[in-house]
C-alpha positions, -999 to +999 in steps of 0.1 A: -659+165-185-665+188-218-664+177-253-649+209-266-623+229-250-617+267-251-592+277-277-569+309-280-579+323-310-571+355-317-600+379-333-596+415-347-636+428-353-649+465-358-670+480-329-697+473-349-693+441-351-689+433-313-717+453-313-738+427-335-721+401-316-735+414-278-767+418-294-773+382-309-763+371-274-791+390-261-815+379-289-808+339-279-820+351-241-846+373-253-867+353-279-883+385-294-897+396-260-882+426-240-868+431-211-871+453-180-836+477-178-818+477-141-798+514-147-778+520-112-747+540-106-713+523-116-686+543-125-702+572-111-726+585-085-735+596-052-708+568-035-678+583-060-688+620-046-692+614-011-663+590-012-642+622-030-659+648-005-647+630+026-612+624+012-606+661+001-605+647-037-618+662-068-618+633-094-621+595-095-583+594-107-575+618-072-593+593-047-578+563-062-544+577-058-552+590-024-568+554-010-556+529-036-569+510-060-576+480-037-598+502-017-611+518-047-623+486-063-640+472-029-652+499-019-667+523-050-670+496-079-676+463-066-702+481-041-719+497-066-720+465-085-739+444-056-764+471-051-770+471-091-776+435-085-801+437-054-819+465-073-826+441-103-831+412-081-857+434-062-871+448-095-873+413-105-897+401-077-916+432-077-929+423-111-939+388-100-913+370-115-920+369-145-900+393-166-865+392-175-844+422-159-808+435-173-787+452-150-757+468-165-726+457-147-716+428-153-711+430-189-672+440-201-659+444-231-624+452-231-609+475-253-642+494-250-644+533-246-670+547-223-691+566-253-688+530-273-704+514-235-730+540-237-736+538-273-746+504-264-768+507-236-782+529-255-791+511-286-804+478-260-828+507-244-844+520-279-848+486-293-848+459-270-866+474-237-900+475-223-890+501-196-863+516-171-862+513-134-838+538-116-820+529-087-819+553-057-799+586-063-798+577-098-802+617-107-754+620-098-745+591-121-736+601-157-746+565-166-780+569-156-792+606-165-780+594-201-802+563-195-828+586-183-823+608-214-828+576-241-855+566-223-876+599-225-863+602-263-872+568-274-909+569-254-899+537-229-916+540-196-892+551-170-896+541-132-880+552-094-865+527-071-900+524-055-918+519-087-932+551-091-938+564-131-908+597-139-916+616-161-895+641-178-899+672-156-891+653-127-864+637-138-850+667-152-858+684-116-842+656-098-810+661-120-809+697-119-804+694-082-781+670-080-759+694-106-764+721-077-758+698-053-723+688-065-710+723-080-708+728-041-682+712-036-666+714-071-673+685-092-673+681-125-708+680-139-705+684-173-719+651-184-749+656-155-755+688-177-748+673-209-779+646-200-800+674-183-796+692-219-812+664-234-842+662-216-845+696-211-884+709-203-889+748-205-899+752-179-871+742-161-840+759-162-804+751-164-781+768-141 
């Protein structure tokens, strides 16, 4: 039994104002504390590539068509959506318990483009995180290096899978090669590079 029942309102907003709207949410769970960030490979990664290297494909759009969209939502997203939630789960327990962990997946807001996604990971990162923990082979997903790069900017202790501190020059090292990595077989790695960019040391160098 509910009191209220869902309507079918219609509502036009600005980005900025779903924006607002996503972070009040967060604010009612929150309750001026932070948060420990879950980043993990989604929409990108080393399960895409492999996936793509064993099928003879050179994009995401190419292995869809090639294995279907079925197969690609079993088998690249929703799998990379459980292990985003075992890493955070795992995260979780690591800490004792006792602090609240995000992981990225489940939230969707349609009509979204990826920069306006990213914009707002990256705005929950600066303002409403206490630090990042990086899944395993977190150094091939766009998501993640740019997670990585907010991070380093905004001075947020970043951490590996097994809870080790990153700091920038390995990071950067990790991601620069994964970028070599990849450009073996093709890939686009412009947003890899793009994130790499960001966090650039100079003592490492871009090739």
């Amino acid at each position: 039994m509910t009191f209220y029942s869902l309507s079918d309102s219609t509502f036009t907003r600005l980005y900025r104002e779903e924006l607002e709207i996503s972070f009040s949410a967060m604010d009612c769970l929150l309750n001026g504390e932070k948060a420990i960030y879950a980043s993990t490979e989604l929409t990108t990664g080393l399960r895409l590539y492999n996936a793509m290297r064993e099928c003879g494909a050179e994009t995401a759009a190419e292995l869809k068509q090639i294995k279907g969209k079925d197969w690609y939502t079993a088998n690249i997203w929703d799998a990379n959506l459980k292990a985003g939630s075992e890493f955070a789960s795992r995260v979780h327990v690591n800490l004792g318990g006792k602090s609240m962990v995000i992981t990225p997946g489940p939230f969707s807001a349609p009509g979204w483009t990826q920069p306006e996604y990213l914009a707002f990971w990256e705005q929950l990162v600066r303002t409403r995180i206490s630090s990042v923990w990086l899944n395993r082979n977190w150094q091939y997903s766009n998501g993640c290096t740019f997670e990585f790069a907010v991070a380093m900017d905004a001075g947020v202790p970043v951490f590996d899978y097994e809870g080790h501190t990153l700091d920038v020059r390995q990071g950067a090292q990790l991601v620069d090669a994964a970028i070599q990595s990849l450009l073996k077989n093709g890939f686009d790695i412009t947003k890899l590079r793009e994130n790499l960019a960001r966090v650039q040391p100079a003592s490492v160098r871009i090739r």
